[in-house]
Structure formats: C-alpha cells, structure tokens
N, CA, C and O atoms as a MOPAC input file, in Angstrom:
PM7 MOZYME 1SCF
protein

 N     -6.01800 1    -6.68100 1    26.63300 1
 C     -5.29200 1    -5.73200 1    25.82500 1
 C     -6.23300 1    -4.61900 1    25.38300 1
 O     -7.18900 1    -5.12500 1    24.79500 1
 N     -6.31400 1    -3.38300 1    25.44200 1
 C     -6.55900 1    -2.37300 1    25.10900 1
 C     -6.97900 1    -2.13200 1    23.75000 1
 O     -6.10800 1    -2.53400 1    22.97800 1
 N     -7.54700 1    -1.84600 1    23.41000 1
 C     -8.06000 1    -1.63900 1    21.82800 1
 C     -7.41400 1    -0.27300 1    20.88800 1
 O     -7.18800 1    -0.20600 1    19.68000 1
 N     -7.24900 1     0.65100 1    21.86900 1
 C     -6.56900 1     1.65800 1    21.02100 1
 C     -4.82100 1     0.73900 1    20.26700 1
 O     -4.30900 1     0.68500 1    19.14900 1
 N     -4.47200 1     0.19500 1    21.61600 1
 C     -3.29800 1    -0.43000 1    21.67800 1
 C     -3.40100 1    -1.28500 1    19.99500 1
 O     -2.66400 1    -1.02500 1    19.04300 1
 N     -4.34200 1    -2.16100 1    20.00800 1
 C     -4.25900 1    -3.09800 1    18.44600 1
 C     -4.76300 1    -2.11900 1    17.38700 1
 O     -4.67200 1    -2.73900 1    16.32700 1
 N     -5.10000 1    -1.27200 1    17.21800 1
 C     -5.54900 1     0.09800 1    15.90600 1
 C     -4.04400 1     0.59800 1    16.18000 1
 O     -3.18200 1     0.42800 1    15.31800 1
 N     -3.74200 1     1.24800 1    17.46400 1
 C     -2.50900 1     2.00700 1    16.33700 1
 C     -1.44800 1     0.85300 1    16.08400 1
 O     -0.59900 1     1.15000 1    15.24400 1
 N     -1.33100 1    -0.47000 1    16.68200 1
 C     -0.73700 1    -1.06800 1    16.10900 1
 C     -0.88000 1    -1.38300 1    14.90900 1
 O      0.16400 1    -1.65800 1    14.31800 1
 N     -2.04300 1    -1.45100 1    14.20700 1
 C     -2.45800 1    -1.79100 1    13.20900 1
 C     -2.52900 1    -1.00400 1    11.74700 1
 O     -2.28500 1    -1.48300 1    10.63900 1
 N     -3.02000 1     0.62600 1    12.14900 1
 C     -3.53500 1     1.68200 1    11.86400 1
 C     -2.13600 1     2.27000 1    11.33700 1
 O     -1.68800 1     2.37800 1    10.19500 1
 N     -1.51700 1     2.67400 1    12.82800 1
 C      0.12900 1     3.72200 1    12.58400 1
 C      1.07700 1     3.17900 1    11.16100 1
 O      1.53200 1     3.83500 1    10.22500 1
 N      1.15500 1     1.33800 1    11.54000 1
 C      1.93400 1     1.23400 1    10.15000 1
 C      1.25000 1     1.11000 1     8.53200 1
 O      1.74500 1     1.38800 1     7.44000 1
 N     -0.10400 1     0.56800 1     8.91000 1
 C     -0.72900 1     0.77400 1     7.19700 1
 C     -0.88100 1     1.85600 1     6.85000 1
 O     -0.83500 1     1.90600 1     5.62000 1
 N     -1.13600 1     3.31200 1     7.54600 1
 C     -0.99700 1     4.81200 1     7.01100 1
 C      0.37500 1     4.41300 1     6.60500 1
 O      0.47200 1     4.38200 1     5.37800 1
 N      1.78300 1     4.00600 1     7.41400 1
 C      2.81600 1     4.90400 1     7.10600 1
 C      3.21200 1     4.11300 1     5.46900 1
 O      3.97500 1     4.50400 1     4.58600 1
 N      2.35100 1     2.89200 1     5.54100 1
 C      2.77600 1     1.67300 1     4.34100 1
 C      2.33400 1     2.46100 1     3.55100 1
 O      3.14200 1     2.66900 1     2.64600 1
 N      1.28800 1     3.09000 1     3.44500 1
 C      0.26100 1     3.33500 1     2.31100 1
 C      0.89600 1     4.73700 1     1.49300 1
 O      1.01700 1     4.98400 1     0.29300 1
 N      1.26500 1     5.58900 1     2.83700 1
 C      1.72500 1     6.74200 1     2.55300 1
 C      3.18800 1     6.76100 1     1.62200 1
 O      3.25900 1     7.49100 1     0.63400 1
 N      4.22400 1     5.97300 1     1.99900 1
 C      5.05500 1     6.19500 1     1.34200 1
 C      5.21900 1     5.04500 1     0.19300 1
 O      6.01100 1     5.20500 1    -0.73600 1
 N      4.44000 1     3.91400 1     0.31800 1
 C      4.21400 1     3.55900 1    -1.15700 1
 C      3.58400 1     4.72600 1    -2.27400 1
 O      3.92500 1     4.76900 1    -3.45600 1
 N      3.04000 1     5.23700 1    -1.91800 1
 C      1.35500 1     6.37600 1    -2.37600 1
 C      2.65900 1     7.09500 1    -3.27200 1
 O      2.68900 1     7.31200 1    -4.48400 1
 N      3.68600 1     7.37400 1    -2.26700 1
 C      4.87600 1     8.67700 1    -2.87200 1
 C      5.67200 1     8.19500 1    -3.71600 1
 O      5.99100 1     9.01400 1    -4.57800 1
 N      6.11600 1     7.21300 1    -3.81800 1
 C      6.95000 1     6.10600 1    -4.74900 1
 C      6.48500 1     5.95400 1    -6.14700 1
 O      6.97300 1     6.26800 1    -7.23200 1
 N      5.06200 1     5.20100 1    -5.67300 1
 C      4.50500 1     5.00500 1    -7.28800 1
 C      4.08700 1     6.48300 1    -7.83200 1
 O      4.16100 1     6.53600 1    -9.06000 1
 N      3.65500 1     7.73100 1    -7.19800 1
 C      3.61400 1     9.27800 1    -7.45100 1
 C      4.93500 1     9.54500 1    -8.40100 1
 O      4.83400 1     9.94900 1    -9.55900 1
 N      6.10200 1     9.28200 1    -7.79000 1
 C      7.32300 1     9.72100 1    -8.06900 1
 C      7.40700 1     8.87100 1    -9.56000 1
 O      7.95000 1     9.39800 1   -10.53100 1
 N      6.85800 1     7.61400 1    -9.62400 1
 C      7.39000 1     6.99100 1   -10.95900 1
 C      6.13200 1     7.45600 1   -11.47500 1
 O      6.53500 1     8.58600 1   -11.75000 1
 N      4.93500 1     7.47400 1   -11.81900 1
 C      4.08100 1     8.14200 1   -13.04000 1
 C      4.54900 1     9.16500 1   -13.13400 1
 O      4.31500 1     9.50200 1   -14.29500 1
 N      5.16500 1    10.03700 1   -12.58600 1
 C      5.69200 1    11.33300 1   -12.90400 1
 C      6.78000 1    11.35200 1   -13.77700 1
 O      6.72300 1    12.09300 1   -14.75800 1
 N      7.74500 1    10.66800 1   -13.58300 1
 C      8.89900 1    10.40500 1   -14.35300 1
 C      8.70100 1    10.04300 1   -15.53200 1
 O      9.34900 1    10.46500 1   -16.49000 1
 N      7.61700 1     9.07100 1   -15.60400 1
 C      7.17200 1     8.35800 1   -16.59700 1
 C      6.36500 1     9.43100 1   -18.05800 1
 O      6.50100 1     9.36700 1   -19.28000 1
 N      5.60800 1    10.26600 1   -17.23100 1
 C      5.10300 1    11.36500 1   -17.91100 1
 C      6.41600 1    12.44000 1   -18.57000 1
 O      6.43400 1    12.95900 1   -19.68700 1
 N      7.38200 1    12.54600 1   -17.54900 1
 C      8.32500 1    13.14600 1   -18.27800 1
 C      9.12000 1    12.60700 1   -19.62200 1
 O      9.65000 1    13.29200 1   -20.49700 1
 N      9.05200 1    11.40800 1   -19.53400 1
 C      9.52400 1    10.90100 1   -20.48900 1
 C      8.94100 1    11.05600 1   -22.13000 1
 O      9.48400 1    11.18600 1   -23.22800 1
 N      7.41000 1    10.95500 1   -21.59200 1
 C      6.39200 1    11.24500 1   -22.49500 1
 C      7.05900 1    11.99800 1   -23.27900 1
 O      7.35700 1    11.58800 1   -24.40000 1
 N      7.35100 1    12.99400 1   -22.93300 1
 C      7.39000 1    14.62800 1   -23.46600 1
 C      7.26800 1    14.51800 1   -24.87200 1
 O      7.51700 1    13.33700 1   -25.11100 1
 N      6.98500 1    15.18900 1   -26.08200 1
 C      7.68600 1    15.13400 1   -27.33500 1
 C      8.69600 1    15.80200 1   -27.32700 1
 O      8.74300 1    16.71700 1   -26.50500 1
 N      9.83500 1    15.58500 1   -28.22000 1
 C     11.19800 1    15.88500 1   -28.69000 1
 C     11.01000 1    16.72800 1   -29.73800 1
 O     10.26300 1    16.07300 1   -30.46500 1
 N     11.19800 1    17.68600 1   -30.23500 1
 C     11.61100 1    18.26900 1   -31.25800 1
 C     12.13200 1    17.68300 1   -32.17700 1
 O     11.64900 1    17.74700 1   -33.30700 1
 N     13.24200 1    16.97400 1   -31.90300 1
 C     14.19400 1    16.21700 1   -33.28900 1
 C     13.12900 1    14.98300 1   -33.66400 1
 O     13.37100 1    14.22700 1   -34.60400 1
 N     12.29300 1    14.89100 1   -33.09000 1
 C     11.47900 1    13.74700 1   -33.67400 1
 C     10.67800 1    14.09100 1   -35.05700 1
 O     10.13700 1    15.15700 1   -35.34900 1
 N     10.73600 1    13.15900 1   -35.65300 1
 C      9.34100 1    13.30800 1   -36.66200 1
 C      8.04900 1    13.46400 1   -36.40800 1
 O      7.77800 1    12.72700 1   -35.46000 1
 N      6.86000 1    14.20100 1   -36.86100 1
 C      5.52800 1    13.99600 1   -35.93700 1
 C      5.60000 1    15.04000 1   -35.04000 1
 O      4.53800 1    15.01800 1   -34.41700 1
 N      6.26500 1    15.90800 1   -34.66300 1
 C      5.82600 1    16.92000 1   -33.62900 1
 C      5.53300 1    16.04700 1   -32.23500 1
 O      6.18900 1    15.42600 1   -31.39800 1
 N      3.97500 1    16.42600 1   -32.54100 1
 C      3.53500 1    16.17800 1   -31.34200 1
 C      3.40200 1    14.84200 1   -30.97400 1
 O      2.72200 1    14.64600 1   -29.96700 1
 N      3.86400 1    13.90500 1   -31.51800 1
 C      3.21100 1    12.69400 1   -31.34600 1
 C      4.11200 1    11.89800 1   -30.16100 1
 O      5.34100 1    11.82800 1   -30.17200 1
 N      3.11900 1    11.24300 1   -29.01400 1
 C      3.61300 1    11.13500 1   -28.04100 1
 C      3.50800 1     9.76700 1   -28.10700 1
 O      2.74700 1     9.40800 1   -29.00600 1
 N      4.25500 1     8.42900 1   -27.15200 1
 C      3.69700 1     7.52300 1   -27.54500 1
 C      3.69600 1     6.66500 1   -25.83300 1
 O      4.61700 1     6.59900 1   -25.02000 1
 N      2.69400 1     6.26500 1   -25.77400 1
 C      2.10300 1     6.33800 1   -24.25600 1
 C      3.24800 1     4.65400 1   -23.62800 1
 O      2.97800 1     3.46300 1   -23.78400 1
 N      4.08500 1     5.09600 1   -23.16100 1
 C      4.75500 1     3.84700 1   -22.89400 1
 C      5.24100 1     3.58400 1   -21.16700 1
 O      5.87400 1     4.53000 1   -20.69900 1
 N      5.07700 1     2.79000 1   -20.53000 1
 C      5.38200 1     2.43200 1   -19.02700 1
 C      6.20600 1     1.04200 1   -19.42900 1
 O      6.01100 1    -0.01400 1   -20.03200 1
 N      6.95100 1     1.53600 1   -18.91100 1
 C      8.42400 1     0.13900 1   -18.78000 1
 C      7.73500 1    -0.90300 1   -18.21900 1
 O      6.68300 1    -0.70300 1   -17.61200 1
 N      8.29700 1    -2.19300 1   -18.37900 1
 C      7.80300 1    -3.25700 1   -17.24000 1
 C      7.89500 1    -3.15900 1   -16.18900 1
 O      7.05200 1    -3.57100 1   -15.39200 1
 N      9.23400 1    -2.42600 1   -15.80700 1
 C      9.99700 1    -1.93300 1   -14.14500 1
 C      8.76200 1    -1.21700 1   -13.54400 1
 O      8.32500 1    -1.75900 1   -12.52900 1
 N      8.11300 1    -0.10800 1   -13.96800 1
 C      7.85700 1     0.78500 1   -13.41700 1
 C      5.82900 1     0.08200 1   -13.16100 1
 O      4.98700 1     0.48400 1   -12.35800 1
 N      5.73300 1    -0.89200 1   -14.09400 1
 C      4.62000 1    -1.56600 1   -14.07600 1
 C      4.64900 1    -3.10300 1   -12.66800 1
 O      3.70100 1    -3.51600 1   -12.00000 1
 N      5.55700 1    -3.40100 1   -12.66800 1
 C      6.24500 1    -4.36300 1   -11.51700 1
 C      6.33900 1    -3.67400 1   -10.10600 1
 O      6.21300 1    -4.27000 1    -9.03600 1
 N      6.58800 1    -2.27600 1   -10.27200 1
 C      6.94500 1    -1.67500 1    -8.87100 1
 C      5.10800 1    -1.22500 1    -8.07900 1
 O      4.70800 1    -1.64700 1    -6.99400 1
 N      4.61100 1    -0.63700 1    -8.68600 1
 C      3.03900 1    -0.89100 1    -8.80800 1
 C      2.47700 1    -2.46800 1    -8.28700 1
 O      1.78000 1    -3.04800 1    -7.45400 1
 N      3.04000 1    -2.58400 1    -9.04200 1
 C      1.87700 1    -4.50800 1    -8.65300 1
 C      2.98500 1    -4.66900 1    -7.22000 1
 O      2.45200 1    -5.50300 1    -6.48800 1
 N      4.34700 1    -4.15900 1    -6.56200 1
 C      5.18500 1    -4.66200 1    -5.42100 1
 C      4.14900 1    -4.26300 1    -4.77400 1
 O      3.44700 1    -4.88900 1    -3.97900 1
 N      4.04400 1    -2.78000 1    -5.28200 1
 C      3.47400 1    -1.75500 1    -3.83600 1
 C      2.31500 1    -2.43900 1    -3.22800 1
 O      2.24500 1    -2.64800 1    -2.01700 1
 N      0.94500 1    -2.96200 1    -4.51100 1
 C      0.12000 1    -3.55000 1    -3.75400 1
 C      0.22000 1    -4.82100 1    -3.19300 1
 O     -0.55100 1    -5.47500 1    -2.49100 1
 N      0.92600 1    -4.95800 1    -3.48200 1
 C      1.32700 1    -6.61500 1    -2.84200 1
 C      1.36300 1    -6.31300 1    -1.48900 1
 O      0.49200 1    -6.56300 1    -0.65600 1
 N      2.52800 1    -5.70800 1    -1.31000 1
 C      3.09300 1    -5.26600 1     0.06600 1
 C      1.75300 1    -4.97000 1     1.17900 1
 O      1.48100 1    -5.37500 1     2.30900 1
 N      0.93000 1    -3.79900 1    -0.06300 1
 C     -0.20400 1    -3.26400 1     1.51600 1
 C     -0.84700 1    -4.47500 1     1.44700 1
 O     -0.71000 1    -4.91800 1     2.58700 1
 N     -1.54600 1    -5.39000 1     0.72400 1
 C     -2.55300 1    -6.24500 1     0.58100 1
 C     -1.79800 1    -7.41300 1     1.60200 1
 O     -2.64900 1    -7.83500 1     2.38400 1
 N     -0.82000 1    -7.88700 1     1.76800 1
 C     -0.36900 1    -8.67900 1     2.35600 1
 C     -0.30300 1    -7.88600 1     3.40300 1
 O     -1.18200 1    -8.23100 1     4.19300 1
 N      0.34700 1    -6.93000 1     3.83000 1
 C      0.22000 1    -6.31700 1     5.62100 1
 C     -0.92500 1    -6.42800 1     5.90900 1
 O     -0.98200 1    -6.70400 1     7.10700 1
 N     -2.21900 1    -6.34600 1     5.32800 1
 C     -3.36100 1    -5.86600 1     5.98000 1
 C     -4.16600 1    -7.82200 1     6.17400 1
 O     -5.04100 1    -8.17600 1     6.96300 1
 N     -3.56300 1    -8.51200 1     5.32500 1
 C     -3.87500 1    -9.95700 1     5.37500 1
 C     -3.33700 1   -10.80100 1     6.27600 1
 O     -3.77100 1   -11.84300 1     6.76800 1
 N     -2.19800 1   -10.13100 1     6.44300 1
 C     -1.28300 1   -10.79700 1     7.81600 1
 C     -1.44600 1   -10.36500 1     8.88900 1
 O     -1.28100 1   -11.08200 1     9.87700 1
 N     -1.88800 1    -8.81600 1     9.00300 1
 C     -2.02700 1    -8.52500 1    10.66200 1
 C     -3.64200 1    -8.57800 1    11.30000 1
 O     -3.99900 1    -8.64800 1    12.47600 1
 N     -4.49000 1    -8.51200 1     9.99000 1
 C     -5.73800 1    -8.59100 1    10.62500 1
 C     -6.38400 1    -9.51900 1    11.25900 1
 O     -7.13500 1    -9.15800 1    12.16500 1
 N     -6.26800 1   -10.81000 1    10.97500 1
 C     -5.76500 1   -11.45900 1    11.80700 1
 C     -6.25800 1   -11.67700 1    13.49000 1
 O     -7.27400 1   -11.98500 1    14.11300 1
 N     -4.50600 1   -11.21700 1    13.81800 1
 C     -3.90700 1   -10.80700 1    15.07000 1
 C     -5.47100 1    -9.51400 1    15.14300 1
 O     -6.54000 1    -9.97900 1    15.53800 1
 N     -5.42400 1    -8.36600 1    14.83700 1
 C     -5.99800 1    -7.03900 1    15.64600 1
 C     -7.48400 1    -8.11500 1    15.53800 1
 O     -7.59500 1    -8.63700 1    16.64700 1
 N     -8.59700 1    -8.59200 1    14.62500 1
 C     -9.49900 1    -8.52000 1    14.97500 1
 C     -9.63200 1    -9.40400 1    16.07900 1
 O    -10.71300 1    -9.32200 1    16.66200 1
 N     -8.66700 1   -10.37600 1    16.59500 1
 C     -8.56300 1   -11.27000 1    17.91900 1
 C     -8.35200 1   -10.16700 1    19.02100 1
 O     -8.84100 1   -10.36700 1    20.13300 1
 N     -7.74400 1    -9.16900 1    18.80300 1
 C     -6.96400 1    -8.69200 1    20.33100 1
 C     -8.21200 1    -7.71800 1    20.50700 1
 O     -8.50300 1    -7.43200 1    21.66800 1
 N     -9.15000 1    -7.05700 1    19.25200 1
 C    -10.11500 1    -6.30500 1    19.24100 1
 C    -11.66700 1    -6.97600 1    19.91600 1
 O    -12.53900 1    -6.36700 1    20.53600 1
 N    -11.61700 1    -8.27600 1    19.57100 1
 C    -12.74900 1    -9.36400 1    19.98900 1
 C    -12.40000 1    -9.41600 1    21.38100 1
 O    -13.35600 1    -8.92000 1    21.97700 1
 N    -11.71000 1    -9.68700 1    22.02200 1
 C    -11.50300 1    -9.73600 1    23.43000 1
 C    -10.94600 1    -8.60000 1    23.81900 1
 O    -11.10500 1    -8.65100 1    25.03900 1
 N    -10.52600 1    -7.84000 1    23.64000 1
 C    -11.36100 1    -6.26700 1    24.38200 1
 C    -12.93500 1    -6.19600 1    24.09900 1
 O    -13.37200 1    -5.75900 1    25.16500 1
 N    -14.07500 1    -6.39700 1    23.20200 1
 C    -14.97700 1    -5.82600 1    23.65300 1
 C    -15.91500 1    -7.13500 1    24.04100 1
 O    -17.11900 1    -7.06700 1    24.28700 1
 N    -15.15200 1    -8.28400 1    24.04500 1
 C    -16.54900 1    -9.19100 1    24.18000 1
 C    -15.71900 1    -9.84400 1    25.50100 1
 O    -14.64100 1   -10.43300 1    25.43000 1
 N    -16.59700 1    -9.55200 1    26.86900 1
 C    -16.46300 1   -10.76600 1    27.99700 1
 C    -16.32800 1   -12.27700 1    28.02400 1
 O    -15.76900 1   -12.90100 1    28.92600 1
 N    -16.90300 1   -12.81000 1    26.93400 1
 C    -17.10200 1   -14.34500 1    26.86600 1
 C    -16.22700 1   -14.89700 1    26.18200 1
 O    -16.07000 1   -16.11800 1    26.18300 1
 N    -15.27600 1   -13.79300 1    25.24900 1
 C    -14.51500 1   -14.50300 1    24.67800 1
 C    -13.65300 1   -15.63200 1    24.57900 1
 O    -13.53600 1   -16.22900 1    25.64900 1
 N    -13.18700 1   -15.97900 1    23.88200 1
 C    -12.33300 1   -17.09100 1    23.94000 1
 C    -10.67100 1   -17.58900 1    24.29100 1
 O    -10.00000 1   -18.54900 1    24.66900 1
 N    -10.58400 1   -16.09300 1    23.83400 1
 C     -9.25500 1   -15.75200 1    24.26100 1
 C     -8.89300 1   -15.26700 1    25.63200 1
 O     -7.72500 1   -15.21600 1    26.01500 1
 N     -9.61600 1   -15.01900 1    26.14400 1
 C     -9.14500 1   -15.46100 1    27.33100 1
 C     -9.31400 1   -16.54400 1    28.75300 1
 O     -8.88900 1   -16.41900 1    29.90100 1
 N    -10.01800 1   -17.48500 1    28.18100 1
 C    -10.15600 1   -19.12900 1    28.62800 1
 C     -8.82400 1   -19.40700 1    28.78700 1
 O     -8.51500 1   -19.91600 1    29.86400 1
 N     -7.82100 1   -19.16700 1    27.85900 1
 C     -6.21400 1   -19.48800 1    27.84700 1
 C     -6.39800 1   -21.65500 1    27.28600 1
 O     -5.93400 1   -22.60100 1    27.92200 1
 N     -7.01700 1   -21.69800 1    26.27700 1
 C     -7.79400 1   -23.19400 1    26.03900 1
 C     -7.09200 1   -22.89800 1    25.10200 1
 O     -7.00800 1   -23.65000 1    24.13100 1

C-alpha cells in the first residue's frame, strides 16, 4: 500500500475533523461573549459576569473527544500500512 494513500487517508479527515470542530466551538465562544454584553437596565453598568453554560462547556470536552479518539483509532491502522511501505522485512506482509 502506498504511503501517500494512508496520510491522506489519515491526514484529509483529521484536517476536515479539526477544521469544522475549530468552527463550532469558534461559533459558541462567540455567542457566549455576546451574551456577556452589559445591559443597560442592569444595575452596575458595566459589570459583566463571566458565565459559560454547562452545554456550551460539554460541547468543547465532545469536540475533543471526537479528534482525540479519531486520531487513537486510526493511528493504529496508518502507522501499520506506513511500516510496510517503508520497511522490506516487515511483518505485514509474511500474511502470519
């Protein structure tokens, strides 16, 4: 097996994992900051009070779950298919 073949197998989906988790949890600190805002009708002016929901603290700990487990489950597989592309003696292909 080809080695480019096990990287972009490997490679193509942890960018695309990483990337659109990356935009998700982006999208919720942002929201989260909006929330921040101070209110006018409040007492205190300015006083902001620094708060993250559990939800939005849970979706964070999914995201890394998710990459930490892809990269635990497939590595695996690529550093085998990567070992026998560059090593002759390997083992994997004895077929034992």
């Amino acid at each position: 097996m080809d080695d480019r073949y096990s990287i972009s197998i490997f490679i193509i989906p942890l960018v695309v994992l990483v990337y659109t988790y990356t935009c998700i949890c982006r999208e919720i600190w942002q929201s989260s900051e909006l929330s921040l805002r101070p209110r006018s009708s409040q007492r205190g002016g300015n006083k902001r009070t620094p708060f993250i929901s559990r939800a939005k603290i849970n979706t964070v700990k999914q995201t890394i779950a998710v990459i930490v487990m892809y990269i635990v489950c497939s590595a695996p597989f690529i550093v085998a298919q990567l070992w026998a592309a560059i090593d002759p003696n390997n083992p994997f292909l004895e077929g034992k």
